[in-house]
mmCIF entry with sequence, helices, sheets and N, C-alpha, C, O atoms, coordinates in Angstrom:
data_MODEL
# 
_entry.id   MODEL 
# 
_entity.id                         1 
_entity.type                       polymer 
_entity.pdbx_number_of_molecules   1 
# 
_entity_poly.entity_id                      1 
_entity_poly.type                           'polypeptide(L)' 
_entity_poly.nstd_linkage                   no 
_entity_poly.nstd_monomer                   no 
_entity_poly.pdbx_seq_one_letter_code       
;(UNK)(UNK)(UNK)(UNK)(UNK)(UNK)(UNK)(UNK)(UNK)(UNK)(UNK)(UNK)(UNK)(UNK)(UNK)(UNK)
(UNK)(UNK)(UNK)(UNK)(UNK)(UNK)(UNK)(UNK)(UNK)(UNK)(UNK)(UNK)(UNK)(UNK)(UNK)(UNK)
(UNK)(UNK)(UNK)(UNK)(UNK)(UNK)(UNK)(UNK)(UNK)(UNK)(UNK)(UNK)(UNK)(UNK)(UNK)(UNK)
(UNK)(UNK)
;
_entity_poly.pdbx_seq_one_letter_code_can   XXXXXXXXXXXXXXXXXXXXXXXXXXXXXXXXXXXXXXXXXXXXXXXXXX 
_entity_poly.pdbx_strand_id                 A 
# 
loop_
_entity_poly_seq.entity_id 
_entity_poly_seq.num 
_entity_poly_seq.mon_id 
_entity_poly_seq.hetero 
1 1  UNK n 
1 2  UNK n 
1 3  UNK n 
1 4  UNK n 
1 5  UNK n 
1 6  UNK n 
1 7  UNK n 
1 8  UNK n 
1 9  UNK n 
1 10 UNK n 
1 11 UNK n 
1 12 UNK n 
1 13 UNK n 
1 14 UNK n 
1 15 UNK n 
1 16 UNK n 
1 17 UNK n 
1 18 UNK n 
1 19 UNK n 
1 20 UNK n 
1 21 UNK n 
1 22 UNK n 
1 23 UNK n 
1 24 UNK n 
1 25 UNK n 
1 26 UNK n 
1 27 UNK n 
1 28 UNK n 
1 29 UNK n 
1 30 UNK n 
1 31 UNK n 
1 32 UNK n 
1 33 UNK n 
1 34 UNK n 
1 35 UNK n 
1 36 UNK n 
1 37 UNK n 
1 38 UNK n 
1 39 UNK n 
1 40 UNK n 
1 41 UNK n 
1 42 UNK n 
1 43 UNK n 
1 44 UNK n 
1 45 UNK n 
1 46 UNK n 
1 47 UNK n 
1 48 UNK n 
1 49 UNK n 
1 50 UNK n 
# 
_struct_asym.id          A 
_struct_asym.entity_id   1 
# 
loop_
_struct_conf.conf_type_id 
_struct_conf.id 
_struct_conf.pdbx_PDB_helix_id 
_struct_conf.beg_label_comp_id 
_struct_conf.beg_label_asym_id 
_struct_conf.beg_label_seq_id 
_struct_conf.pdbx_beg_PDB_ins_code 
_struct_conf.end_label_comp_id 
_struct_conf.end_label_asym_id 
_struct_conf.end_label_seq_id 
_struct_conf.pdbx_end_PDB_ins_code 
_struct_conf.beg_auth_comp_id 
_struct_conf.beg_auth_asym_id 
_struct_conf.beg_auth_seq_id 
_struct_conf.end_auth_comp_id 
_struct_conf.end_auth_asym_id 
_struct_conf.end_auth_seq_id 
_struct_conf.pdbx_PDB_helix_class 
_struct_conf.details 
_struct_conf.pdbx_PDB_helix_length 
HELX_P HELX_P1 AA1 UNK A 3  ? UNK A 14 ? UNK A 3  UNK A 14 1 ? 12 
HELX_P HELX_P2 AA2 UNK A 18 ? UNK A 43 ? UNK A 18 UNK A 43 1 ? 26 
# 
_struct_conf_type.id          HELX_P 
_struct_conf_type.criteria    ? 
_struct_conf_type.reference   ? 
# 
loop_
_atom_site.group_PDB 
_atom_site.id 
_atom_site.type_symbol 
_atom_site.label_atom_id 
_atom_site.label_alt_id 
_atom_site.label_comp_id 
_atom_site.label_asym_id 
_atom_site.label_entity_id 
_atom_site.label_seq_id 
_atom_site.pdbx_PDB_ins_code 
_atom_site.Cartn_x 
_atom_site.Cartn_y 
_atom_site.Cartn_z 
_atom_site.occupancy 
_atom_site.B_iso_or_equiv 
_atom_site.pdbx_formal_charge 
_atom_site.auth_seq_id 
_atom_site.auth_comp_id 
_atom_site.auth_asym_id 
_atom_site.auth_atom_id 
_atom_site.pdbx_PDB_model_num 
ATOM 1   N N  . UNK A 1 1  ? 56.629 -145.055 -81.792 1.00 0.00 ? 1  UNK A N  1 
ATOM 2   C CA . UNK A 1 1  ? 56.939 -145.160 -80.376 1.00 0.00 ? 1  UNK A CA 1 
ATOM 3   C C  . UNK A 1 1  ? 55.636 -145.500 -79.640 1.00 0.00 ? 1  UNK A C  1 
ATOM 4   O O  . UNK A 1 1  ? 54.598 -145.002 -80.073 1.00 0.00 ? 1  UNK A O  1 
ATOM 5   N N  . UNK A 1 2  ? 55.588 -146.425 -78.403 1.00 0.00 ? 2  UNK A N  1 
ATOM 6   C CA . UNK A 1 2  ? 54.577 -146.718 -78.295 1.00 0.00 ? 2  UNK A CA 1 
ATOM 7   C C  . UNK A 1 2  ? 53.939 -145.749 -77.378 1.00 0.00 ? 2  UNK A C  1 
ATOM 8   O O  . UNK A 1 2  ? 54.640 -145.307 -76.468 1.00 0.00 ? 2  UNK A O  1 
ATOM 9   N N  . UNK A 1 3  ? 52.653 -145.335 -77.488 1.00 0.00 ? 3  UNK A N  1 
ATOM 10  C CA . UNK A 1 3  ? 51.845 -144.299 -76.096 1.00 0.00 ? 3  UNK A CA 1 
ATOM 11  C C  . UNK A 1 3  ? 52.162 -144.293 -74.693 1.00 0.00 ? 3  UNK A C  1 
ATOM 12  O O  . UNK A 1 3  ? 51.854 -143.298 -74.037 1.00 0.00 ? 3  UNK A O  1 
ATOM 13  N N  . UNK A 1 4  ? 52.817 -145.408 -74.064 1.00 0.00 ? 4  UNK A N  1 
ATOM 14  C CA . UNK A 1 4  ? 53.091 -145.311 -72.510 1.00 0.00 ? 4  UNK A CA 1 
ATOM 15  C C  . UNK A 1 4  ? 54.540 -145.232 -72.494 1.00 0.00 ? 4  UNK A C  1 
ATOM 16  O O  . UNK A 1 4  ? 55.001 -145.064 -71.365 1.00 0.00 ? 4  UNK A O  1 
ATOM 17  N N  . UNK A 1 5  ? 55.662 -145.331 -73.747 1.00 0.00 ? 5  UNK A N  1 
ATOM 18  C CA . UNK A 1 5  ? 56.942 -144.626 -73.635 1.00 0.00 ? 5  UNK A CA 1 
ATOM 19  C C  . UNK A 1 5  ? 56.674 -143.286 -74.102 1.00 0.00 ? 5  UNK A C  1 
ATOM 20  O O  . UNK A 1 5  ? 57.574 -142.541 -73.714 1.00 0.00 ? 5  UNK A O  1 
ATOM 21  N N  . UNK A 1 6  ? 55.877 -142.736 -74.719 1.00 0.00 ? 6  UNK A N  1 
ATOM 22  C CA . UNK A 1 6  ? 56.287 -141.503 -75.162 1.00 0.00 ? 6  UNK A CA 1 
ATOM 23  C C  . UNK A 1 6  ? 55.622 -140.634 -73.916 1.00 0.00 ? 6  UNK A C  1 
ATOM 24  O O  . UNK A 1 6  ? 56.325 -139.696 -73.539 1.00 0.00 ? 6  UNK A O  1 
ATOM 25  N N  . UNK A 1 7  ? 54.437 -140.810 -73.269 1.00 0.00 ? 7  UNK A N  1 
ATOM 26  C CA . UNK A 1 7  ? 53.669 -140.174 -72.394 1.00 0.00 ? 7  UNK A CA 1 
ATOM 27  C C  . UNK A 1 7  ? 54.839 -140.225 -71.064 1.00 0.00 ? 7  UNK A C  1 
ATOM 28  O O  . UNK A 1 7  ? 54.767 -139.224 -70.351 1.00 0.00 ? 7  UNK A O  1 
ATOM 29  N N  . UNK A 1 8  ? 55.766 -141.125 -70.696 1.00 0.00 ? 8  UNK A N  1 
ATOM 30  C CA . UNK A 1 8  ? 56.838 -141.284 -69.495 1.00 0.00 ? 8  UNK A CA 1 
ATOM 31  C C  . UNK A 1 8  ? 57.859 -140.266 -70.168 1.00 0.00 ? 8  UNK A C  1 
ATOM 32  O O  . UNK A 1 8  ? 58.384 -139.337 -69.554 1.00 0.00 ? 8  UNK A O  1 
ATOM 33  N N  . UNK A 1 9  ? 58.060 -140.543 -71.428 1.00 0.00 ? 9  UNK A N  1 
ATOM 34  C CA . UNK A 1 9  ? 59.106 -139.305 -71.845 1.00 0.00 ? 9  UNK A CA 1 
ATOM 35  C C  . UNK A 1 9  ? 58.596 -137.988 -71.669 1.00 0.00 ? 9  UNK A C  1 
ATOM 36  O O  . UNK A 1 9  ? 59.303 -137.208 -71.032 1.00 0.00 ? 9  UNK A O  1 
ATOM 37  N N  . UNK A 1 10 ? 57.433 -137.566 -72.141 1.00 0.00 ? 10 UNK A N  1 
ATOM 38  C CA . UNK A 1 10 ? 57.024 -136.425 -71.775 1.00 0.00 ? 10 UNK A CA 1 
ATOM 39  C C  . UNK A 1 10 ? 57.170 -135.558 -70.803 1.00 0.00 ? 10 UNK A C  1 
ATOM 40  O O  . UNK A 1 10 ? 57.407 -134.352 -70.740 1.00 0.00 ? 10 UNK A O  1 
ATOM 41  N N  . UNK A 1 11 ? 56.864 -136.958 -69.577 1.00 0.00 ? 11 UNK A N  1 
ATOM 42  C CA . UNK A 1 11 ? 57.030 -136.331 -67.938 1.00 0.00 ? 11 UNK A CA 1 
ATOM 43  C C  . UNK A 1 11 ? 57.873 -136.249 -67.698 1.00 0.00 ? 11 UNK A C  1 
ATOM 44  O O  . UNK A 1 11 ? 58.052 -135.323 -66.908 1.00 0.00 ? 11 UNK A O  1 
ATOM 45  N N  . UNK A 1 12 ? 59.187 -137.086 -68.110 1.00 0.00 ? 12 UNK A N  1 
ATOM 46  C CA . UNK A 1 12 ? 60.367 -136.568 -67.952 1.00 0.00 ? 12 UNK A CA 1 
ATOM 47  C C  . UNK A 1 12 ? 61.086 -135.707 -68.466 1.00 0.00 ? 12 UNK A C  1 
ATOM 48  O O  . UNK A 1 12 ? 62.196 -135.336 -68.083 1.00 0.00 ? 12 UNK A O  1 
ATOM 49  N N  . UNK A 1 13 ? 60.411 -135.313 -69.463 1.00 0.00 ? 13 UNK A N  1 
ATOM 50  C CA . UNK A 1 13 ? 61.467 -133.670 -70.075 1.00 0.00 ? 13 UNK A CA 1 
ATOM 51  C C  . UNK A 1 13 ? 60.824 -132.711 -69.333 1.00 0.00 ? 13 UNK A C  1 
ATOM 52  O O  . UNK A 1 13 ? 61.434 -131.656 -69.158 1.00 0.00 ? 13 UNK A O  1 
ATOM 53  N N  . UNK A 1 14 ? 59.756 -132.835 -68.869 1.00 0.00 ? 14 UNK A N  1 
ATOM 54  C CA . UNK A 1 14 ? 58.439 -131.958 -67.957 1.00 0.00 ? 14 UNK A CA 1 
ATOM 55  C C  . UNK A 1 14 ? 59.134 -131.746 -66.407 1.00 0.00 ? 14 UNK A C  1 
ATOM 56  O O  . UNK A 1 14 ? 58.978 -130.729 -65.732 1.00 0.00 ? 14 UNK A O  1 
ATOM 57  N N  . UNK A 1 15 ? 59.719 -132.616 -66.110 1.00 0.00 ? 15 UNK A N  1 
ATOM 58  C CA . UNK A 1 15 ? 60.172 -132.628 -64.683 1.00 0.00 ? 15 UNK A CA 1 
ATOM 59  C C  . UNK A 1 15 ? 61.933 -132.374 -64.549 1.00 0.00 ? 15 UNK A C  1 
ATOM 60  O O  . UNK A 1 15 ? 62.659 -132.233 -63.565 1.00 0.00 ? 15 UNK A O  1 
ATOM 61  N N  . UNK A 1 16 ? 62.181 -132.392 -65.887 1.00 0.00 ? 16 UNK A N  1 
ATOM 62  C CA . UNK A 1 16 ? 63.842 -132.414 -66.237 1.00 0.00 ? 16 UNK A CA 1 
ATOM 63  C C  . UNK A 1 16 ? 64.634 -133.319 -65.591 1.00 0.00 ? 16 UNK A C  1 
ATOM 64  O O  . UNK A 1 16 ? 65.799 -133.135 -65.239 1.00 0.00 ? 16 UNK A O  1 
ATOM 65  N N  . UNK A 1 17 ? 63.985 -134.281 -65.447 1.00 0.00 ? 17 UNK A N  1 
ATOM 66  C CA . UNK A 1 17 ? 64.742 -135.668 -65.000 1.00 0.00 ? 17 UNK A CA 1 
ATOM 67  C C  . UNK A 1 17 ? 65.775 -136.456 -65.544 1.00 0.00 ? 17 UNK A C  1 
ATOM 68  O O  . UNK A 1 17 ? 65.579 -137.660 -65.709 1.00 0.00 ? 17 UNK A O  1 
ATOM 69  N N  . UNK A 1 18 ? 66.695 -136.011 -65.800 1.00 0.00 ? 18 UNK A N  1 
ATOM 70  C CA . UNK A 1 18 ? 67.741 -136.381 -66.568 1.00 0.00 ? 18 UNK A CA 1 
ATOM 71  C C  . UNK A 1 18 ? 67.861 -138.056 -66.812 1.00 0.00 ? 18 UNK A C  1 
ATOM 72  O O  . UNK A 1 18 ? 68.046 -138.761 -67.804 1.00 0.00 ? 18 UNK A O  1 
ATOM 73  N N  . UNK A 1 19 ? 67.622 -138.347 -65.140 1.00 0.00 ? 19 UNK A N  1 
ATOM 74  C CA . UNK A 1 19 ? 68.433 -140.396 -65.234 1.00 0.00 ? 19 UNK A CA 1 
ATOM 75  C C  . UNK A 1 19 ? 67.382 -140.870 -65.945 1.00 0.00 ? 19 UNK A C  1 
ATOM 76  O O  . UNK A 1 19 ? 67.647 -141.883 -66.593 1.00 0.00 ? 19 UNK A O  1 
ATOM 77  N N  . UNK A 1 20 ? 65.816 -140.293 -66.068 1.00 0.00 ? 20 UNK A N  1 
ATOM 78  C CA . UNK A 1 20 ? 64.950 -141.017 -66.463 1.00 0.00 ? 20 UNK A CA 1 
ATOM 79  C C  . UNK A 1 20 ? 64.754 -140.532 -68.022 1.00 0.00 ? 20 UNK A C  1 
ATOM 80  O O  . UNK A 1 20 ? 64.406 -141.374 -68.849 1.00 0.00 ? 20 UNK A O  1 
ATOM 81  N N  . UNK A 1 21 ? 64.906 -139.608 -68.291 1.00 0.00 ? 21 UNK A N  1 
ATOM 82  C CA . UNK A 1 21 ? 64.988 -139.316 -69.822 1.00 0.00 ? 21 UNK A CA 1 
ATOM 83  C C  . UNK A 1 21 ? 66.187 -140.535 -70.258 1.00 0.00 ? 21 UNK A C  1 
ATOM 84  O O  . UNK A 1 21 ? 65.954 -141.553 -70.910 1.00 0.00 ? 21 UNK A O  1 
ATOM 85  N N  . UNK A 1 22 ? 67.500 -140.110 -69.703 1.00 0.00 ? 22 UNK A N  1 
ATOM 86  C CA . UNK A 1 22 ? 68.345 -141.543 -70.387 1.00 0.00 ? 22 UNK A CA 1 
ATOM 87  C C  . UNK A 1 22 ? 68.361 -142.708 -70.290 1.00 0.00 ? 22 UNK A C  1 
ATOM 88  O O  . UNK A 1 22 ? 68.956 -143.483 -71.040 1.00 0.00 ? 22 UNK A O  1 
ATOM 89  N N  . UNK A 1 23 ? 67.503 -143.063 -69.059 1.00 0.00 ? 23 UNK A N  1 
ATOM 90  C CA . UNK A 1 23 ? 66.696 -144.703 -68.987 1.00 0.00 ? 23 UNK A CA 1 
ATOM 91  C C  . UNK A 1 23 ? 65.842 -145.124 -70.281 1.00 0.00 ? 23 UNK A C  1 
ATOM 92  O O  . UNK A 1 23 ? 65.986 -146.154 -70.939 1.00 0.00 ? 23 UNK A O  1 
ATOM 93  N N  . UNK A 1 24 ? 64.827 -143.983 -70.514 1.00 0.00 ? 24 UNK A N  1 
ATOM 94  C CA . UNK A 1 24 ? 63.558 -144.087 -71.492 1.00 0.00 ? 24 UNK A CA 1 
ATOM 95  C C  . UNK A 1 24 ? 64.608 -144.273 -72.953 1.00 0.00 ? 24 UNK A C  1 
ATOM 96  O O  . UNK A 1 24 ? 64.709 -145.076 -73.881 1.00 0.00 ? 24 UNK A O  1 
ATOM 97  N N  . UNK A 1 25 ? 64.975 -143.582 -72.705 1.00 0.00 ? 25 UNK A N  1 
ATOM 98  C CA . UNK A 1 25 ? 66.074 -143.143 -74.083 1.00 0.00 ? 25 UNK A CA 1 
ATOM 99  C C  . UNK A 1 25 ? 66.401 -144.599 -74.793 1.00 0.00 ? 25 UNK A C  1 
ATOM 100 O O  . UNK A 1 25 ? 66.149 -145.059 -75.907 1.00 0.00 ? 25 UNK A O  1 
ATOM 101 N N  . UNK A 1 26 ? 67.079 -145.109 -73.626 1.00 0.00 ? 26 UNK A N  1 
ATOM 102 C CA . UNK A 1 26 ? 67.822 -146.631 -73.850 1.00 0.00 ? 26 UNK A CA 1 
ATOM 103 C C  . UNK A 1 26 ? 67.065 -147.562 -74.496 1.00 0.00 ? 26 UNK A C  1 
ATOM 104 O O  . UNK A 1 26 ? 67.416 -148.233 -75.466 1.00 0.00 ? 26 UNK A O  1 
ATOM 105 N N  . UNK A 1 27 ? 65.220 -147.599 -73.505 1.00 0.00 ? 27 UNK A N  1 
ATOM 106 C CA . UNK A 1 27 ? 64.457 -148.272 -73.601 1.00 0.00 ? 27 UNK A CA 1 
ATOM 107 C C  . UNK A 1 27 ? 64.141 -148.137 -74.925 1.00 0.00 ? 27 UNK A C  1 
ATOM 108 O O  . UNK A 1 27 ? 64.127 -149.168 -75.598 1.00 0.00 ? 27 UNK A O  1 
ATOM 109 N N  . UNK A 1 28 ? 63.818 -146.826 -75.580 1.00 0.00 ? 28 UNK A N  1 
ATOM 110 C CA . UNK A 1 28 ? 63.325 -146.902 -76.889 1.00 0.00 ? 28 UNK A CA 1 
ATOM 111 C C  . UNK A 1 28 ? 64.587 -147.234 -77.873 1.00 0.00 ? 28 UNK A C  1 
ATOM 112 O O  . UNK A 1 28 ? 64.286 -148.073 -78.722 1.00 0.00 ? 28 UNK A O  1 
ATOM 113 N N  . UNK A 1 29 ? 65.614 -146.875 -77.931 1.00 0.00 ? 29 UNK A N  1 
ATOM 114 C CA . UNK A 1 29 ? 66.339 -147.633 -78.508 1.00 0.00 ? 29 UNK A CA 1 
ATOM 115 C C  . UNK A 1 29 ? 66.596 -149.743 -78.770 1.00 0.00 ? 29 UNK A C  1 
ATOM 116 O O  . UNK A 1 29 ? 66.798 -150.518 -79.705 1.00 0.00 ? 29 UNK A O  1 
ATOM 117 N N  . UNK A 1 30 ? 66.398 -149.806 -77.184 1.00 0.00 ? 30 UNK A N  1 
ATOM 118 C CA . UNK A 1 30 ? 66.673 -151.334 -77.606 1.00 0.00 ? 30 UNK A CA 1 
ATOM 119 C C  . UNK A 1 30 ? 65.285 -151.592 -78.322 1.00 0.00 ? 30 UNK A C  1 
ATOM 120 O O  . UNK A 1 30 ? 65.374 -152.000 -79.480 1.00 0.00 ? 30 UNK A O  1 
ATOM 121 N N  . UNK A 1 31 ? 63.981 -151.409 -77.789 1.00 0.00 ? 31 UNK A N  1 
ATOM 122 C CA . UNK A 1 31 ? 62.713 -151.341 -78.155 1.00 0.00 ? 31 UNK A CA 1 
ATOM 123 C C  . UNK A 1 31 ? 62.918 -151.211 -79.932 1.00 0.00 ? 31 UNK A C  1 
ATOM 124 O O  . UNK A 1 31 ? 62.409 -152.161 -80.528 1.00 0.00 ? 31 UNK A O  1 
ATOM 125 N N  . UNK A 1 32 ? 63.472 -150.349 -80.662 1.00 0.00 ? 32 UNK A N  1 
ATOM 126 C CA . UNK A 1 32 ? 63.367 -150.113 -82.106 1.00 0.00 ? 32 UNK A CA 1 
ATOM 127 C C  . UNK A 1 32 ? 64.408 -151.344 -82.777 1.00 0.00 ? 32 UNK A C  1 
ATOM 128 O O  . UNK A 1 32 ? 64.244 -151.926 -83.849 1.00 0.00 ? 32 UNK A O  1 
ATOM 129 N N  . UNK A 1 33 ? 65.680 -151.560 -81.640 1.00 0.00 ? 33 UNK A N  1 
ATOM 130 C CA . UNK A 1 33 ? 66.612 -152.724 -82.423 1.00 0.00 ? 33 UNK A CA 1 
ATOM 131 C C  . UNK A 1 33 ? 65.794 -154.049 -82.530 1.00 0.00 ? 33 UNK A C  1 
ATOM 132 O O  . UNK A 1 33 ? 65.846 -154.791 -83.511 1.00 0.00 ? 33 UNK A O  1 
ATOM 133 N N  . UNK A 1 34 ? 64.994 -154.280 -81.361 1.00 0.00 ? 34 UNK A N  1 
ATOM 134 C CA . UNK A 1 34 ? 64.466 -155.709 -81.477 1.00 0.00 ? 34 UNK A CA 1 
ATOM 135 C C  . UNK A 1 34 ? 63.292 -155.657 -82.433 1.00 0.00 ? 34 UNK A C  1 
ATOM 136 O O  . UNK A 1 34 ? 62.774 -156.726 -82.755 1.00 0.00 ? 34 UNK A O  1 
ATOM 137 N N  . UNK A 1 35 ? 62.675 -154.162 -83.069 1.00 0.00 ? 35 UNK A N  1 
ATOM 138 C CA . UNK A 1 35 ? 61.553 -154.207 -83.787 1.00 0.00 ? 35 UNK A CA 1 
ATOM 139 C C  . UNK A 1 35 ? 62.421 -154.358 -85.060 1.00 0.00 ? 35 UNK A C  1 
ATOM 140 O O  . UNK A 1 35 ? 62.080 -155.270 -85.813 1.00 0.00 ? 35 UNK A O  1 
ATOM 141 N N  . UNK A 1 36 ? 63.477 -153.618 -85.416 1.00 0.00 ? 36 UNK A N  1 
ATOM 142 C CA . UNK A 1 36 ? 64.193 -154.107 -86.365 1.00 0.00 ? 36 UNK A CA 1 
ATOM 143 C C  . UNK A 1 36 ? 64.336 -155.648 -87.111 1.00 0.00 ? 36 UNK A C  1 
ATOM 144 O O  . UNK A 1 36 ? 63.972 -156.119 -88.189 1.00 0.00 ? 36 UNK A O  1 
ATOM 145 N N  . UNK A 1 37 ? 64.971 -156.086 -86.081 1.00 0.00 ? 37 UNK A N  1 
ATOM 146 C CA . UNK A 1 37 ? 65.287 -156.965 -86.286 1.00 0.00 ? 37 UNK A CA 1 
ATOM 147 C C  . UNK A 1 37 ? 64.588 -158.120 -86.359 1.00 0.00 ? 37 UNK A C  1 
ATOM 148 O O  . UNK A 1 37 ? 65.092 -159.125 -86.861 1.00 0.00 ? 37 UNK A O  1 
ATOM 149 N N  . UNK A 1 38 ? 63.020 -158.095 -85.732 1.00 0.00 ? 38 UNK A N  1 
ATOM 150 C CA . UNK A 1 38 ? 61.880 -158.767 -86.018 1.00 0.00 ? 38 UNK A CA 1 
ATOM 151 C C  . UNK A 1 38 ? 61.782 -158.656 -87.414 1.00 0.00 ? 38 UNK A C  1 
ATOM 152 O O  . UNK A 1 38 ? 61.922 -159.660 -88.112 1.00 0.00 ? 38 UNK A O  1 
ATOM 153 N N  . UNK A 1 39 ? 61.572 -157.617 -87.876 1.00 0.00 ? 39 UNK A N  1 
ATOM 154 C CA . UNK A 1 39 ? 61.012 -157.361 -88.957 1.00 0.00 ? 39 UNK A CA 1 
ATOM 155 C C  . UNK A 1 39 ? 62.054 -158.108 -90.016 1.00 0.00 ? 39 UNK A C  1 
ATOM 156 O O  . UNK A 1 39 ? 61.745 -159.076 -90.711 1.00 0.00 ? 39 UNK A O  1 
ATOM 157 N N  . UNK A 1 40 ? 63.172 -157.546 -89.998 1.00 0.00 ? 40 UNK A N  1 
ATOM 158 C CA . UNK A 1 40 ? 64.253 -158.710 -90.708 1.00 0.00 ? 40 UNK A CA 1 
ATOM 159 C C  . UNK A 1 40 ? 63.969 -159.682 -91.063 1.00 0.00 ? 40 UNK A C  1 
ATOM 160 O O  . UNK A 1 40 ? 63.907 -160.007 -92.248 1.00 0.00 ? 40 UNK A O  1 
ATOM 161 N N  . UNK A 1 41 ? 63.639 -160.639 -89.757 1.00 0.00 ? 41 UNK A N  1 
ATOM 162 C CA . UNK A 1 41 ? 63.337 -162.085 -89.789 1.00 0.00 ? 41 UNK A CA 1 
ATOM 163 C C  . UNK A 1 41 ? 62.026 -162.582 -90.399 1.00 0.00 ? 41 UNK A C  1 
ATOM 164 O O  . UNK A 1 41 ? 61.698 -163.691 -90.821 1.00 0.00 ? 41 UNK A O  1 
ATOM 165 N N  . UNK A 1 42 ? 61.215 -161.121 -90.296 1.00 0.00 ? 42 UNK A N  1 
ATOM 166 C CA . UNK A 1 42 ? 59.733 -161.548 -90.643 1.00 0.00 ? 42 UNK A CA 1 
ATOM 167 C C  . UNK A 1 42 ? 59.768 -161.586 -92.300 1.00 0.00 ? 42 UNK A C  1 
ATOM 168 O O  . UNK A 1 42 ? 58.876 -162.116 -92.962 1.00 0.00 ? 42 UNK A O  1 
ATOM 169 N N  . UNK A 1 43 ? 60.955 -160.932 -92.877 1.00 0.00 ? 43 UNK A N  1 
ATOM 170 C CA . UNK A 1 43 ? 61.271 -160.675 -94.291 1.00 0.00 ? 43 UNK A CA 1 
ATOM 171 C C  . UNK A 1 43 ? 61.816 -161.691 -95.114 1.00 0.00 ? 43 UNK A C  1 
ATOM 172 O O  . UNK A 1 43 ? 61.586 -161.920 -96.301 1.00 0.00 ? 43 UNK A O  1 
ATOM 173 N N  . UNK A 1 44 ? 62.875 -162.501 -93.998 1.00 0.00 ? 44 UNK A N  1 
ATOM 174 C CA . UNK A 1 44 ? 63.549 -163.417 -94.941 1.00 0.00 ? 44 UNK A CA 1 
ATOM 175 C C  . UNK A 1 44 ? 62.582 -164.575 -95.289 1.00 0.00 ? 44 UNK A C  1 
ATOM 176 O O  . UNK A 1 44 ? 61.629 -164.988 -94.627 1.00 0.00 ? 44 UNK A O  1 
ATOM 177 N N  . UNK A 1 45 ? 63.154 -165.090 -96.740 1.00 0.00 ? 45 UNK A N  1 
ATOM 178 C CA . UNK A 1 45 ? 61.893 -166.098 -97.118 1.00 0.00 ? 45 UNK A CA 1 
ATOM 179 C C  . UNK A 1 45 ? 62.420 -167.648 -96.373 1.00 0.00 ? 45 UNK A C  1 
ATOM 180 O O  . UNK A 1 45 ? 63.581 -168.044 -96.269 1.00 0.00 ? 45 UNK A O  1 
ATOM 181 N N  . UNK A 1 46 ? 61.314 -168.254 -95.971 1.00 0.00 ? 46 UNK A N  1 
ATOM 182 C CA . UNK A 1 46 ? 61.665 -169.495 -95.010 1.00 0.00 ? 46 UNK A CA 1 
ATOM 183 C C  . UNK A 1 46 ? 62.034 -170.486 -96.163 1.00 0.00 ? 46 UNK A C  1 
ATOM 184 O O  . UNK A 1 46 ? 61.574 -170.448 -97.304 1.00 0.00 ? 46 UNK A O  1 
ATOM 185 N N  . UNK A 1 47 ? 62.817 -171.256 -95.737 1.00 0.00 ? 47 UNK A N  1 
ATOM 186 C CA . UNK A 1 47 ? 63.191 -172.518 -96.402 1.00 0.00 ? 47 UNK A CA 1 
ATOM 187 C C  . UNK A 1 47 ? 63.437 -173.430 -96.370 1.00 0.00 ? 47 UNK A C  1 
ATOM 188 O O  . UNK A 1 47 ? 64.440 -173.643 -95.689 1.00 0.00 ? 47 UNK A O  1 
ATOM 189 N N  . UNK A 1 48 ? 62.944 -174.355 -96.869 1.00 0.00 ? 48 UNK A N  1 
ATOM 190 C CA . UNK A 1 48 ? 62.172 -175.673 -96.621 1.00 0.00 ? 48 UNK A CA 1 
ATOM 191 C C  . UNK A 1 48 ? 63.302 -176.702 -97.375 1.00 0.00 ? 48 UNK A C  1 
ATOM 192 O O  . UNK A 1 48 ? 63.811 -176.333 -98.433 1.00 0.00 ? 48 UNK A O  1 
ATOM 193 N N  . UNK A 1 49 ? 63.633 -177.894 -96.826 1.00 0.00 ? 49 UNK A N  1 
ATOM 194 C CA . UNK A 1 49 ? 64.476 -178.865 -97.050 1.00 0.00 ? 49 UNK A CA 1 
ATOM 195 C C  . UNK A 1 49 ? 63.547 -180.214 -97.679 1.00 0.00 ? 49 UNK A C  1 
ATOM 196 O O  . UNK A 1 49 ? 62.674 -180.769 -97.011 1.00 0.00 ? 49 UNK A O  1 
ATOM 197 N N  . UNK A 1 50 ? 63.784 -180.472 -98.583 1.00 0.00 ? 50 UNK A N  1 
ATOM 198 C CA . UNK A 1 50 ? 62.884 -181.796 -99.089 1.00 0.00 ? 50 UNK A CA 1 
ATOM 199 C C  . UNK A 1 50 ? 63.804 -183.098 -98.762 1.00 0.00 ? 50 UNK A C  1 
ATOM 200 O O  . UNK A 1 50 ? 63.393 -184.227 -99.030 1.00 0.00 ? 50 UNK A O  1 
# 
């Protein structure tokens, strides 16, 4: 998780901010699908047409 989402999560379990804990929440979720799915792509082997 990166240092400036987890340090905003912090403050928000700190302040019991509910909308913003489930904002952050979201954020790190889509945040891990698109790292996913980078990584996927970074995996498959490229292929080349002669």
């Amino acid at each position: 998780m990166p240092q400036w989402l987890c340090n905003q999560m912090m403050r928000a379990f700190q302040k019991k901010d509910l909308r913003q804990i489930k904002l952050l929440n979201e954020c790190w979720y889509f945040y891990r699908s698109k790292q996913t799915t980078k990584n996927e792509d970074d995996s498959r082997p490229e292929i080349t047409l002669h």
